[in-house]
BADREN-928875 format. One record per residue (C-alpha): residue number from 1; residue in one letter; x, y, z. Coordinates in steps of 0.25 Angstrom, whole numbers, plus 5000, padded with zeros to 4 digits. Example, Ala and Ser with C-alpha at 12.3 -4.5 7.8 and 13.67 -1.06 7.14 Angstrom:
2
{pt 1,A,{5049,4982,5031}};
{pt 2,S,{5055,4996,5029}};
***
This chain:
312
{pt 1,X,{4900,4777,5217}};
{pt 2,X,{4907,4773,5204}};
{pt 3,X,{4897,4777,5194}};
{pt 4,X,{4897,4790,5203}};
{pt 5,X,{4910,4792,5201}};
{pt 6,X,{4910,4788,5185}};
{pt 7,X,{4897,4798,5184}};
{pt 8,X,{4909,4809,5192}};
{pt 9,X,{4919,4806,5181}};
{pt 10,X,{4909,4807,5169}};
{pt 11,X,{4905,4821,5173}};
{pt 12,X,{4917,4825,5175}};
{pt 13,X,{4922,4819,5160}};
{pt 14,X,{4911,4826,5153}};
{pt 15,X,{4914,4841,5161}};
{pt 16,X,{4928,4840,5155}};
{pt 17,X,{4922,4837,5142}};
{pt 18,X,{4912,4847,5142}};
{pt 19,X,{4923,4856,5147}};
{pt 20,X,{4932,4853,5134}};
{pt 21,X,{4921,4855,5126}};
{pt 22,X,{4919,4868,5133}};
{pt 23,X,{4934,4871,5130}};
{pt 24,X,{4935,4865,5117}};
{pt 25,X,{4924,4874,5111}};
{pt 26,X,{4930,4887,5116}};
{pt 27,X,{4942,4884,5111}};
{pt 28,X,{4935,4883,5097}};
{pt 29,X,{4928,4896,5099}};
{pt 30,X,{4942,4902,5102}};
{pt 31,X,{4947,4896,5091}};
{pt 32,X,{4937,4901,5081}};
{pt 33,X,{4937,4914,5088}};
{pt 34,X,{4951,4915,5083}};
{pt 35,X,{4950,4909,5069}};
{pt 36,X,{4940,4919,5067}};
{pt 37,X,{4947,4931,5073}};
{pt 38,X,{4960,4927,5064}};
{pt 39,X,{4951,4927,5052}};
{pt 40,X,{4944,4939,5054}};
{pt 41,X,{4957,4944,5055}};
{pt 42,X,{4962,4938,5041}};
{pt 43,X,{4950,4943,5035}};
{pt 44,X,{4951,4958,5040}};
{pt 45,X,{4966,4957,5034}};
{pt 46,X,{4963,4952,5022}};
{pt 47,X,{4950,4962,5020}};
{pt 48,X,{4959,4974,5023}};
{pt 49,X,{4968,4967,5011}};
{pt 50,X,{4958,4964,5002}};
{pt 51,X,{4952,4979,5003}};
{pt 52,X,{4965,4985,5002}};
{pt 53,X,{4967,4977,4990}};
{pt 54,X,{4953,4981,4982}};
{pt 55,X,{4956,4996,4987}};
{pt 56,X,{4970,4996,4981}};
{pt 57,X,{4967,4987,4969}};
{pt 58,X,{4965,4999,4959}};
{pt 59,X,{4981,5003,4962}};
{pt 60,X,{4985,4990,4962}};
{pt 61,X,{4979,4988,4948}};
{pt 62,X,{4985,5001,4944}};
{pt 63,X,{5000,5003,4950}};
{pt 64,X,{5002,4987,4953}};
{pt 65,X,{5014,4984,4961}};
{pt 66,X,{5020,4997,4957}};
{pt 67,X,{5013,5004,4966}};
{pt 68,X,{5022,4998,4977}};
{pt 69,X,{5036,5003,4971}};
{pt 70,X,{5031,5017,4965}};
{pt 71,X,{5035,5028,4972}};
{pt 72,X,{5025,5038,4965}};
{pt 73,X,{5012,5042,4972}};
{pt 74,X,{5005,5055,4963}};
{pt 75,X,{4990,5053,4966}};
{pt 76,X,{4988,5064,4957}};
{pt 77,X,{4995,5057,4945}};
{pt 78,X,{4986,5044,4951}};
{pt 79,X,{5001,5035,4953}};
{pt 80,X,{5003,5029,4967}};
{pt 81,X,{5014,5022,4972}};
{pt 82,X,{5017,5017,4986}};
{pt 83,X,{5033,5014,4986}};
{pt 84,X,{5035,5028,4995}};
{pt 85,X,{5024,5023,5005}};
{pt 86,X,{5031,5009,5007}};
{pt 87,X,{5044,5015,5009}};
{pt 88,X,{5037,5026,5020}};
{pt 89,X,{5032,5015,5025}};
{pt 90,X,{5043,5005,5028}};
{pt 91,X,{5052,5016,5030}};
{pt 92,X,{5044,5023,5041}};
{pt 93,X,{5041,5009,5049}};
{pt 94,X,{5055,5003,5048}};
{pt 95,X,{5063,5016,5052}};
{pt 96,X,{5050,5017,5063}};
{pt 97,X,{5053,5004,5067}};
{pt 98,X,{5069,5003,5067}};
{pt 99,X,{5067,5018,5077}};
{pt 100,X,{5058,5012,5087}};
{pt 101,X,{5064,4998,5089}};
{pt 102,X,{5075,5001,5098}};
{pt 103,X,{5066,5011,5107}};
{pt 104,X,{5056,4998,5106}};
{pt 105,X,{5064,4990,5112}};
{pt 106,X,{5073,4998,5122}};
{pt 107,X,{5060,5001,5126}};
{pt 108,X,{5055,4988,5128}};
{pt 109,X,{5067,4980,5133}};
{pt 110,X,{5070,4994,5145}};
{pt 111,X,{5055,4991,5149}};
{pt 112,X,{5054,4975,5148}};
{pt 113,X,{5069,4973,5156}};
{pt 114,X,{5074,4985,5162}};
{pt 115,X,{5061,4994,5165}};
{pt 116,X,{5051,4983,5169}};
{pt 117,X,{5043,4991,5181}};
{pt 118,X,{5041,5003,5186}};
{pt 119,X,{5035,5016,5183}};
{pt 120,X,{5046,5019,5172}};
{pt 121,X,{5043,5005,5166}};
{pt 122,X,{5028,5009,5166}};
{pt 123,X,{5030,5025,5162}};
{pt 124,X,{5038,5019,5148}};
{pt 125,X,{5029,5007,5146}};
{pt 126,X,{5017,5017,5145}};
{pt 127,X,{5023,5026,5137}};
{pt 128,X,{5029,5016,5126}};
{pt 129,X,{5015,5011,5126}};
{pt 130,X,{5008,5024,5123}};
{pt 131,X,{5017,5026,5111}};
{pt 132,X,{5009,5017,5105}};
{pt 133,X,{4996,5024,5111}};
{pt 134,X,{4997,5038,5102}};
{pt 135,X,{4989,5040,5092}};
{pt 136,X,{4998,5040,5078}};
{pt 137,X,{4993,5054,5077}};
{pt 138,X,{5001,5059,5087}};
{pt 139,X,{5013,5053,5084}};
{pt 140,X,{5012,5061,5071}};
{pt 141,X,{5008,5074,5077}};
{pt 142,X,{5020,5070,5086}};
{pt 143,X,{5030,5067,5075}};
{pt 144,X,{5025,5079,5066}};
{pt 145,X,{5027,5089,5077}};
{pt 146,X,{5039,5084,5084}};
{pt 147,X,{5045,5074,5077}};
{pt 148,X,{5045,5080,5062}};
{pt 149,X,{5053,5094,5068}};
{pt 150,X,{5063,5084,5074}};
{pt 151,X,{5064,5077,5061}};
{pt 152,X,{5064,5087,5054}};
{pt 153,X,{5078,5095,5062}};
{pt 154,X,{5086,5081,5060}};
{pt 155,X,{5082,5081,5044}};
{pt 156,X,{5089,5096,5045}};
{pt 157,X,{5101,5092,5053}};
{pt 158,X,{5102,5080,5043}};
{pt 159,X,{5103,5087,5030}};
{pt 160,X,{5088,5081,5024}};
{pt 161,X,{5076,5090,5021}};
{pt 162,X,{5068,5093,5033}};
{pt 163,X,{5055,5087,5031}};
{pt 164,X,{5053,5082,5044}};
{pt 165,X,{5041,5072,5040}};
{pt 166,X,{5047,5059,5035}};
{pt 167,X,{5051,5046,5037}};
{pt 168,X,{5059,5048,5048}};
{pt 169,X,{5048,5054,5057}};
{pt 170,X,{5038,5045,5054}};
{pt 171,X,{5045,5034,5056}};
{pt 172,X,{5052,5041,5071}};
{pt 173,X,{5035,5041,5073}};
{pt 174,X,{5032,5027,5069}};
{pt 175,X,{5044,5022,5077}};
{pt 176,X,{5039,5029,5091}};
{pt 177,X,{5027,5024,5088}};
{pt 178,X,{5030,5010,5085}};
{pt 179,X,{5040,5010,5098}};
{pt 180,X,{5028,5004,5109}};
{pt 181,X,{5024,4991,5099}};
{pt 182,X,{5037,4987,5097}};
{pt 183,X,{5042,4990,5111}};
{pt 184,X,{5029,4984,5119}};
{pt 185,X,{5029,4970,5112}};
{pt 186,X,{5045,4968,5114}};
{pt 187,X,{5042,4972,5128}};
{pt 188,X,{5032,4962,5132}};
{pt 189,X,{5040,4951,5124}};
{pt 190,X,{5053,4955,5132}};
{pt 191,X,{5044,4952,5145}};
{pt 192,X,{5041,4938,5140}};
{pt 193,X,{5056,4934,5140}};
{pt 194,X,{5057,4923,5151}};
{pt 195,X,{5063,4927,5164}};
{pt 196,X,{5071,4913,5163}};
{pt 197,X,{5078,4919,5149}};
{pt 198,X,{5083,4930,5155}};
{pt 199,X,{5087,4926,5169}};
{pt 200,X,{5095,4915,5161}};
{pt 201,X,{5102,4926,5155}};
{pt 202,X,{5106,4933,5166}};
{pt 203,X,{5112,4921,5173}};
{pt 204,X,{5120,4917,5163}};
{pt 205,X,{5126,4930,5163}};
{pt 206,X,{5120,4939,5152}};
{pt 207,X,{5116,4954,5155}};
{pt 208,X,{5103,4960,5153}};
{pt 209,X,{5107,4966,5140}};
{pt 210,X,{5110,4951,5135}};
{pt 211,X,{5099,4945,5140}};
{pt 212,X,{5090,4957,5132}};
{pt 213,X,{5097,4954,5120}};
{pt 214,X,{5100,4938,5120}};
{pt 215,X,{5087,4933,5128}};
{pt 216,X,{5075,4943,5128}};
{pt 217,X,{5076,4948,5114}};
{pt 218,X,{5078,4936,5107}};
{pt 219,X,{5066,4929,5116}};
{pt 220,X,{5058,4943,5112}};
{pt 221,X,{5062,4943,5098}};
{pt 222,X,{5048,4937,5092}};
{pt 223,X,{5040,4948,5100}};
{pt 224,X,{5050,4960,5098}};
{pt 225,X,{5049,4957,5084}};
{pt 226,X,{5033,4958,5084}};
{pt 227,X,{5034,4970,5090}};
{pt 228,X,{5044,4977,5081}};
{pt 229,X,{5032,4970,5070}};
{pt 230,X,{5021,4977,5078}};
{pt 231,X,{5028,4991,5076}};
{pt 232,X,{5033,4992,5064}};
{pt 233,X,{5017,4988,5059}};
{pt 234,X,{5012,5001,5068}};
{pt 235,X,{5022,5009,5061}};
{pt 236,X,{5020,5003,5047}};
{pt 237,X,{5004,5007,5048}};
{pt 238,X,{5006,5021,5056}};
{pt 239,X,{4998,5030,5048}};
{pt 240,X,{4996,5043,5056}};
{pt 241,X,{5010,5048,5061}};
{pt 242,X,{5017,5043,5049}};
{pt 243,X,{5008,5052,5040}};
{pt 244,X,{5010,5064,5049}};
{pt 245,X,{5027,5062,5048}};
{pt 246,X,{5030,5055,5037}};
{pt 247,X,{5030,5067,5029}};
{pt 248,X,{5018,5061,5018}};
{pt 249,X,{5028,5062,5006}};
{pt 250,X,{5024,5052,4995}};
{pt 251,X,{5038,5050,4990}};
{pt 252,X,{5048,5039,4994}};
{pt 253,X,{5056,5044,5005}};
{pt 254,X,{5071,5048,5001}};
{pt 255,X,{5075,5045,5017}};
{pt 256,X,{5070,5044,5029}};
{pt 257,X,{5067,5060,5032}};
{pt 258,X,{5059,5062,5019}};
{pt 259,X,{5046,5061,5019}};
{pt 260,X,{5037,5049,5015}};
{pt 261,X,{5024,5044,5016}};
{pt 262,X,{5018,5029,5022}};
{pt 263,X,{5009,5019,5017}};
{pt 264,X,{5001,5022,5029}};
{pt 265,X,{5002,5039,5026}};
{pt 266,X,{4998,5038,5011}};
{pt 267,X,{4986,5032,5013}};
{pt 268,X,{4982,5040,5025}};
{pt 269,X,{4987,5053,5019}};
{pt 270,X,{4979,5052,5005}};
{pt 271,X,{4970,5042,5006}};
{pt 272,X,{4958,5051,5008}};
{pt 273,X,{4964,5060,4997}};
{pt 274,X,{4963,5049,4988}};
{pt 275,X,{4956,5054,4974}};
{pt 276,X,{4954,5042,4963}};
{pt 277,X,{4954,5028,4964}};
{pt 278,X,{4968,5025,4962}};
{pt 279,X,{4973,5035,4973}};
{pt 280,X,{4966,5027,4983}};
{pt 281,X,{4967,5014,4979}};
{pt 282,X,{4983,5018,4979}};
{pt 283,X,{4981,5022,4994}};
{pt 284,X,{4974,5008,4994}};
{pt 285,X,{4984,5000,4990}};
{pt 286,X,{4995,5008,4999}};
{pt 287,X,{4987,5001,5011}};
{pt 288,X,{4988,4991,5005}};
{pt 289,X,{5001,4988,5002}};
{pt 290,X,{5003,4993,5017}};
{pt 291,X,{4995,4981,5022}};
{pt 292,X,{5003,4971,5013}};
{pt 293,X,{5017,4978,5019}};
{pt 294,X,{5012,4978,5033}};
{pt 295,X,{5008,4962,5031}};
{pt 296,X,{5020,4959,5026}};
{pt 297,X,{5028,4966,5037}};
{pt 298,X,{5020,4957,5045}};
{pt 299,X,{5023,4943,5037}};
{pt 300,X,{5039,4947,5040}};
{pt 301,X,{5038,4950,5052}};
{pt 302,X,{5030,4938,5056}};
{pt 303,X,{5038,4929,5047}};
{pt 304,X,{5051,4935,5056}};
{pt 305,X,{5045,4931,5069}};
{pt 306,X,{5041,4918,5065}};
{pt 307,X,{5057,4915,5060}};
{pt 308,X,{5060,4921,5074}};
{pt 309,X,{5051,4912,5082}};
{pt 310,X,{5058,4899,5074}};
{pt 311,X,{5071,4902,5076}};
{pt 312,X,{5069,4905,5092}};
***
């Protein structure tokens, strides 16, 4: 009976290790399926760096850090400068992004607190949600065919020539197209707030606008900001509806109704005109220098999170 019950306990010892063994081992091969998914992704970066580089290397031999702060670009005259790109560029996103931050967020504190069910809540969910559904394409044939006329009467009623095209519109495009990424991810991280954390506001007295300002924001801060990162990379990249209302000027914009011209544009406007070697490595090197700005947006805006995190 006693060796029975010995022989019981063995069995049962060496299932538990098998068991452990069995865990153990897919653990591993999760493990490595990550490694190797993050180095694949290392690798893909770095390639796209790398062949941007060798494409634009003929430029950078040429113009060398010049071609970042000359503001010339005469392809006929074979001189290239990207200094009125960088600055439609920024100037685009950040005007896009300061527009469509308020709307974000009233959006997605109305329909996190206030609106929470019901077939209003769902009706203005969806269509937040299918802003980031249209095709870039129709924003622009949106924006040149609605948006530019409107533009245009205000430049009048303001005294500045009436272009219509410019910065101004393409940057009212980016910013209602940027509206559903910043809004969706500060809405599901105001719905991660603990209910304790707001009930404990409430009982000690603080209204609802208090509590919103003193206990969810704060608690959401992390999120809200990689939202506001997520959308200001969707419109720093946008391509199609820029180029349809930016007005495709290649001189530095004087304000922000004049005409101008993205990083993004150029390339898509002239690349498959190129002629010479020079001319398309210049066009090269304006992705390239459009990669480094984007990864360095990212750097800061990581580097902020991780500074909000410590002092929380």
């Amino acid at each position: 009976m006693m060796q029975t019950e010995i022989s019981c306990k063995d069995y049962k010892l060496r299932s538990l290790d098998k068991q452990g063994s069995s865990i153990t081992g897919k653990e591993a091969l999760f493990k490595f399926i990550l490694v190797a998914a993050a180095l694949i992704s290392v690798t893909i970066v770095m390639g796209i760096f790398i062949s941007l580089l060798f494409g634009s290397w003929q430029s950078i031999n040429k113009f060398g850090l010049s071609f970042i702060w000359s503001d010339v670009w005469n392809p006929a005259a074979n001189k290239f400068g990207a200094l009125p790109f960088i600055i439609g560029t920024l100037s685009t996103s950040f005007l896009a992004l300061l527009i469509s931050l308020p709307f974000a967020f009233a959006s997605a504190i109305y329909l996190s607190l206030y609106l929470k069910s019901g077939w209003l809540s769902g009706l203005l969910k969806f269509s937040v949600e299918l802003l980031a559904g249209i095709p870039s394409i129709i924003y622009g044939f949106w924006g040149l065919f609605v948006l530019v006329p409107i533009v245009r009467s205000i430049e009048i009623k303001l005294g500045f020539i009436p272009y219509g095209v410019g910065v101004a519109s393409a940057s009212i495009i980016l910013a209602i197209m940027i509206i559903p990424y910043a809004s969706s991810m500060a809405s599901e991280v105001i719905k991660l707030v603990p209910q304790d954390l707001k009930e404990a506001g409430f009982a000690m007295g603080a209204t609802k606008f208090e509590v919103i300002k003193n206990i969810i924001l704060p608690f959401a801060a992390n999120g809200i900001f990689s939202g506001i990162l997520l959308a200001f990379g969707r419109a720093f990249g946008e391509t199609m509806a820029v180029t349809m209302v930016i007005g495709n000027s290649n001189i530095l914009p004087k304000n922000i109704f004049s005409p101008a011209n993205s990083m993004a544009s150029v390339i898509a406007n002239e690349f498959t005109e190129a002629r010479g070697d020079l001319y398309l490595s210049s066009l090269i090197e304006i992705g390239l220098l459009l990669f480094i700005i984007s990864f360095i947006v990212n750097a800061i805006g990581n580097k902020i999170m991780k500074r909000m995190i410590i002092k929380e």
